[in-house]
Wavefront OBJ file of the C-alpha trace (Angstrom):
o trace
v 100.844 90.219 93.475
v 99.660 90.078 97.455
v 99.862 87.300 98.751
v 98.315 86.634 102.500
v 99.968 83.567 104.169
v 97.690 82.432 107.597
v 98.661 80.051 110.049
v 99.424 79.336 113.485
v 102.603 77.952 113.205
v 105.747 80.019 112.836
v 107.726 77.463 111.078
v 104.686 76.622 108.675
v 104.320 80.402 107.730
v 108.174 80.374 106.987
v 108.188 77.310 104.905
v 105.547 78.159 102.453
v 106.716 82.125 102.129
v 110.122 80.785 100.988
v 108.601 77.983 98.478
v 106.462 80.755 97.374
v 109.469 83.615 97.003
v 111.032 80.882 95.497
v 108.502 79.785 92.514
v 107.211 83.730 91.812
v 110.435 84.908 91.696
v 111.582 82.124 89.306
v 109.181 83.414 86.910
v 109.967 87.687 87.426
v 106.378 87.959 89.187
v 106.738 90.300 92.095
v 105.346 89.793 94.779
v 104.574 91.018 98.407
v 103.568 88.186 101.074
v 102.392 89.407 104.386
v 102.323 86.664 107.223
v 99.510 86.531 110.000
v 98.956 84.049 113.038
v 95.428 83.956 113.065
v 92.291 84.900 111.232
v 91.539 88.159 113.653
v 94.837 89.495 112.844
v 94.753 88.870 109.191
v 90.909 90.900 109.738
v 92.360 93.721 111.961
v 95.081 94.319 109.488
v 94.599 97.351 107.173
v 96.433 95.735 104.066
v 93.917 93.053 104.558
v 91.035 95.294 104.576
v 92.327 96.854 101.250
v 92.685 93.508 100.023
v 89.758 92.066 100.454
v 87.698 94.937 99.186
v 89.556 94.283 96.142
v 89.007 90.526 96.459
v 85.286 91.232 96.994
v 85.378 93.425 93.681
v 87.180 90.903 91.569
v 84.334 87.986 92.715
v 81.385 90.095 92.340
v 82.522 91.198 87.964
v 83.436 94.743 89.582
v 86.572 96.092 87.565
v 88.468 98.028 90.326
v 89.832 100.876 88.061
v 86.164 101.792 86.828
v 83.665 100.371 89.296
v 81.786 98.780 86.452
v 80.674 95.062 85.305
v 83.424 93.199 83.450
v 82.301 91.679 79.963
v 81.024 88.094 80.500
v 80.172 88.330 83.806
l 1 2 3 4 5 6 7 8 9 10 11 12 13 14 15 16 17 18 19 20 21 22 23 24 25 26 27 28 29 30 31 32 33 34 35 36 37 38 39 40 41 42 43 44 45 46 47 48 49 50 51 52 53 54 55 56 57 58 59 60 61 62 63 64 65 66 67 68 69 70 71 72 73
């Protein structure tokens, strides 16, 4: 799982990666949590391109492998 944390404050960003970490990792989920100060460099980041392509995807019934509808939506 990706996980985008954004906020302005250092500590803030800290804080919630480690409760985060904490609670995915208590359940064996893997995860990868990338930290940004701001919306423009959470934009201007390539992972976050990729990401919310496949965001994007997900919200509009595209299945990502296939580039089709999924059932029921």
């Amino acid at each position: 799982m990706t996980i985008a944390i954004v906020d302005d404050t250092t500590r803030d960003r800290e804080l919630l990666k480690g409760m985060l970490a904490h609670y995915f990792s208590s359940y064996g989920t893997d995860t990868e949590i990338h930290e940004f100060r701001s919306g423009e460099e959470f934009f201007e980041s390539l992972q976050a391109k990729a990401l919310c392509r496949h965001i994007f995807r997900y919200l509009h019934g595209r299945d990502h492998r296939y580039g089709r509808r999924r059932p029921g939506l």
